[in-house]
GUSE-969616 format. One record per residue (C-alpha): residue number from 1; residue in one letter; chain; x, z, y negated. Coordinates in steps of 0.2 Angstrom, whole numbers. Example, Ala and Ser with C-alpha at 12.3 -4.5 7.8 and 13.67 -1.06 7.14 Angstrom:
<rs>
     k   r   c      xx      zz      yy
     1   a   A      62      39      22
     2   s   A      68      36       5
</rs>
This chain:
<rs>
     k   r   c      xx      zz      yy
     1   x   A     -37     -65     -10
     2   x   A     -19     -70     -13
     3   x   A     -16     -71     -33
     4   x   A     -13     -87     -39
     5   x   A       1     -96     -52
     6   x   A     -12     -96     -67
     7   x   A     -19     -78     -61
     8   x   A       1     -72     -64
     9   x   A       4     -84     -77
    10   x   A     -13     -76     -88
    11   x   A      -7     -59     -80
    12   x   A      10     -60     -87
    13   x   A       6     -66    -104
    14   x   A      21     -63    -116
    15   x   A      36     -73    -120
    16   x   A      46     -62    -112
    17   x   A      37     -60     -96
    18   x   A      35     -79     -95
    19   x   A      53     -81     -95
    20   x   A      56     -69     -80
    21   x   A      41     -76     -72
    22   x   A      48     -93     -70
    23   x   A      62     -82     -59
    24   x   A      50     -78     -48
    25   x   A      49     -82     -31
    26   x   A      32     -81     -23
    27   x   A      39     -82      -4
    28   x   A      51     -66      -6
    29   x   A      39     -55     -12
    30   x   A      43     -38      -5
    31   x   A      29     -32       6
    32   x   A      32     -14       0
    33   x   A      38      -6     -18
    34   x   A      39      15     -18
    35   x   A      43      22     -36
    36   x   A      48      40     -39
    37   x   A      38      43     -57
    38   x   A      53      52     -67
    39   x   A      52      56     -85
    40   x   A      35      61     -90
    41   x   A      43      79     -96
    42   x   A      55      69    -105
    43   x   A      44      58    -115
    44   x   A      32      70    -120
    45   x   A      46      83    -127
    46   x   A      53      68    -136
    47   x   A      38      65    -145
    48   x   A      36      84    -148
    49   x   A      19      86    -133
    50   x   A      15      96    -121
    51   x   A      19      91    -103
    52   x   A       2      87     -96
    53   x   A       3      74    -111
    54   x   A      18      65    -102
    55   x   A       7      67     -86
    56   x   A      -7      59     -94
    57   x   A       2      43    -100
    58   x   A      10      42     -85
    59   x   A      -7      37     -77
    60   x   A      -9      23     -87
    61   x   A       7      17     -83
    62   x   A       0      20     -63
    63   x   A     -15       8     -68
    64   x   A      -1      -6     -76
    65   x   A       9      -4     -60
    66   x   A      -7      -7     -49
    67   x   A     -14     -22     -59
    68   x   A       5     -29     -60
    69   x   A       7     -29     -38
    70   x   A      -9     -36     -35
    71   x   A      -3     -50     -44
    72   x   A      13     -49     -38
    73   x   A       7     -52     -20
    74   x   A      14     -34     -14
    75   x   A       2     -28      -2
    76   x   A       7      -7      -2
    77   x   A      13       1     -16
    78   x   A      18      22     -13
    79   x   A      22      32     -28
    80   x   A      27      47     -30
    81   x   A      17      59     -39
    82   x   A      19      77     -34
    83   x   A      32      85     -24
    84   x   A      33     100     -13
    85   x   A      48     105     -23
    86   x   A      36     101     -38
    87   x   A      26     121     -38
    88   x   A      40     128     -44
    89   x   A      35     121     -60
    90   x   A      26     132     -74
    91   x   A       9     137     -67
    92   x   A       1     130     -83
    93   x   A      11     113     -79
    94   x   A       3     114     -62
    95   x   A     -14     118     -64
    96   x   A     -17     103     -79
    97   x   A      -7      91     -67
    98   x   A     -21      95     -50
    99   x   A     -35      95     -65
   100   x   A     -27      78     -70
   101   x   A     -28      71     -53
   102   x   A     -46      75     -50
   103   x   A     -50      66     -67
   104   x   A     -40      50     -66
   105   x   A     -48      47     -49
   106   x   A     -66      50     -52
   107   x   A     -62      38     -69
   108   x   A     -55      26     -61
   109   x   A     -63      25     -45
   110   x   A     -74      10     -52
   111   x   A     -57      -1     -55
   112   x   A     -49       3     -37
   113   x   A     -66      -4     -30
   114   x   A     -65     -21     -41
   115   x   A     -48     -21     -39
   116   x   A     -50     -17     -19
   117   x   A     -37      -6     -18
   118   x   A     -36       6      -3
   119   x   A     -30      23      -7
   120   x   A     -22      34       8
   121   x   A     -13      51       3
   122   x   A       1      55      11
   123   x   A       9      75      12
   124   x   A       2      91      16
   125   x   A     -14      96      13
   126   x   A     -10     114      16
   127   x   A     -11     123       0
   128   x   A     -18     110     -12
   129   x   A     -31     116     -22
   130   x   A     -48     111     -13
   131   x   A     -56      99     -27
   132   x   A     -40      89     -31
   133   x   A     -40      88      -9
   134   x   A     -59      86     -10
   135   x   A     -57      70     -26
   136   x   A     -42      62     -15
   137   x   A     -50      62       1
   138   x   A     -66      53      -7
   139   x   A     -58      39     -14
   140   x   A     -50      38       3
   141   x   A     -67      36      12
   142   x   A     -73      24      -3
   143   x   A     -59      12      -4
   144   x   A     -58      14      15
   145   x   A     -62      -5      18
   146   x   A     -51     -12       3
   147   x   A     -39     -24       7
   148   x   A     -29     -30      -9
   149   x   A     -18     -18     -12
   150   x   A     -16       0      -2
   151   x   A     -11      13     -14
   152   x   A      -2      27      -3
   153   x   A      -3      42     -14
   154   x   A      11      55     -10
   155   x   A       5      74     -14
   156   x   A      13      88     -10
   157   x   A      25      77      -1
   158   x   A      43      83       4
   159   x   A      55      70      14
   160   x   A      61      83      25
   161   x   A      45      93      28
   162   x   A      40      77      34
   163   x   A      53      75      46
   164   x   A      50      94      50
   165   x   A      30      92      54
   166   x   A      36      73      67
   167   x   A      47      85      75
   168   x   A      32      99      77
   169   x   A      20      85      83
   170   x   A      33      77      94
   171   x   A      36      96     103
   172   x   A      18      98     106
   173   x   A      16      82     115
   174   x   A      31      87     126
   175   x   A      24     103     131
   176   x   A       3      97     133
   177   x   A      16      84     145
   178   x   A       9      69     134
   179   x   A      26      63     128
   180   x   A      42      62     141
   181   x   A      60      69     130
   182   x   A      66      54     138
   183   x   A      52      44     127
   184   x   A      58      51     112
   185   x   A      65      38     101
   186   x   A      63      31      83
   187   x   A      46      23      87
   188   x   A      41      41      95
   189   x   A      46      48      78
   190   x   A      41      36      66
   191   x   A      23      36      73
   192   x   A      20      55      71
   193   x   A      28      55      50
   194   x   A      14      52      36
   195   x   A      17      37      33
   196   x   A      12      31      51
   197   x   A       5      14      52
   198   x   A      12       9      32
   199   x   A      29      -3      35
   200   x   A      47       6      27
   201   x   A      46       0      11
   202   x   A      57     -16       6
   203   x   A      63      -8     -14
   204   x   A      63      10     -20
   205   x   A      59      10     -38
   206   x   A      66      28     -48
   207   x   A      61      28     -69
   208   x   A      72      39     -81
   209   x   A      91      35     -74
   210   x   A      90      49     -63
   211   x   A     102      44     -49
   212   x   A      93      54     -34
   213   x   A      81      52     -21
   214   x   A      74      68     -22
   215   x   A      69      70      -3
   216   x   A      56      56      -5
   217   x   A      54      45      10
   218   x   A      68      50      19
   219   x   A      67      42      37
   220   x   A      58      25      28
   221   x   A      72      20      15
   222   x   A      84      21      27
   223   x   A      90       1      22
   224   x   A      78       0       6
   225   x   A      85      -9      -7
   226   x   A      87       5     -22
   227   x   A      85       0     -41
   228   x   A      84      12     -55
   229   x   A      79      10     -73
   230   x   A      83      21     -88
   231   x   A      64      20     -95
   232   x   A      54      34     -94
   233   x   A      38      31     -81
   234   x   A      25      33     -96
   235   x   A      35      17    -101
   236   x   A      36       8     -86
   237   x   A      26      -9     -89
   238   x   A      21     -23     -80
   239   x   A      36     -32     -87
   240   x   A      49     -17     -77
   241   x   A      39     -20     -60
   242   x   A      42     -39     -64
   243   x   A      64     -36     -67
   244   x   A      64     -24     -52
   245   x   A      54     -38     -39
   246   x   A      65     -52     -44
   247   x   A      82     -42     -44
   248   x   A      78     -35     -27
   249   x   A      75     -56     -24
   250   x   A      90     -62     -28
   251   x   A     100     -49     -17
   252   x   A     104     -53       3
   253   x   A      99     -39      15
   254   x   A     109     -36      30
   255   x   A     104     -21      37
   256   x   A     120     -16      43
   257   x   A     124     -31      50
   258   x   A     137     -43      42
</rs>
């Protein structure tokens, strides 16, 4: 059900988030927002916590950011939440971040099902630790049929891995004589990355001021608009989804063109 002006308007409830709502333009909504997560590290040292603690309040602002694009009207939201680069990390770091994941999803399950939010994972599955792979892959058969919001998860996601594993797929077809190198072509690539099926996504999101992509989505934001904010993710509220929707509104897309 599309959200309506008084569902936003209750949504979006302070003064401030009033007087950027009235900015809002329902017919330009972007049919899909990805955001690179930056910062948790960084807000918990500030505040004198361990890392996980950053990681934790950073899932609540996961839950904000949901809430805040369903009544948005964006239909697919892909955040970025752990990265291939991402093991190098202290093992300590690691292991409460896949504990983290299996207890956010089995707590939060209920509110993706009223909230009928699909959730599809994106990544490798290869060398994940079986319960967080076993906690994601049942919330993807559970929210299977939702169709409000679908939540594309990437884990253990690298940019050019991506590209790497389309290449592999592409190669086998060639050679079981399925796919022509003549056929080769962006569809032919596009339909064999993660993300096969999901459109590119209309505005990358990055917290924290970090001016990178950090190999996230490589082929798909190829002509996404870009807009980074200084706030650290743990921060990020529904009022920082609302400034990044209507400033990616008021910009012309030419897509190379003129």
């Amino acid at each position: 059900m599309t959200p309506s002006s008084a569902s936003r308007q209750d949504f979006f409830a302070s003064k401030r988030e009033r007087e950027l709502l009235s900015q809002f333009d329902v017919s330009g909504t972007p049919t899909h927002v990805a955001i690179i997560m930056d910062g948790n590290g960084r807000w918990a040292s500030k505040r004198g916590l361990p890392r996980i603690a950053g990681h934790r309040a950073g899932a609540k602002a996961i839950r904000e950011v949901i809430a805040a694009s369903i009544e948005l009207g964006i239909p697919y939201l892909t955040l970025y939440s752990f990265s291939s680069e991402n093991w190098r990390r202290p093992t300590d770091e690691v292991h409460g971040l896949m504990n983290l994941f299996v207890e956010v999803l089995e707590r939060e399950l209920g509110n993706l099902q009223k909230q009928d939010v699909r959730v599809r994972v994106i990544g490798r599955s290869e060398g994940m630790p079986e319960p967080t792979m076993q906690a994601f892959r049942r919330t993807e058969e559970k929210t299977a049929d939702n169709q409000a919001l679908t939540l594309a998860v990437a884990l253990n996601y690298g940019g050019r891995t991506e590209l790497v594993d389309s290449a592999r797929a592409i190669a086998r077809d060639v050679a079981s004589g399925a796919l022509s190198p003549g056929d080769i072509d962006e569809t032919a690539i596009a339909e064999r990355l993660y993300t096969t099926g999901l459109p590119d996504p209309d505005l990358v999101i990055r917290t924290s001021g970090e001016m990178r992509i950090s190999n996230f989505l490589l082929w798909q934001i190829a002509y996404s608009e870009l807009w980074v904010t200084s706030v650290l993710w743990p921060d990020f509220k529904r009022y920082d989804l609302l400034r990044a929707v209507i400033d990616y509104q008021k910009r012309t897309r030419r897509f190379g063109g003129s």
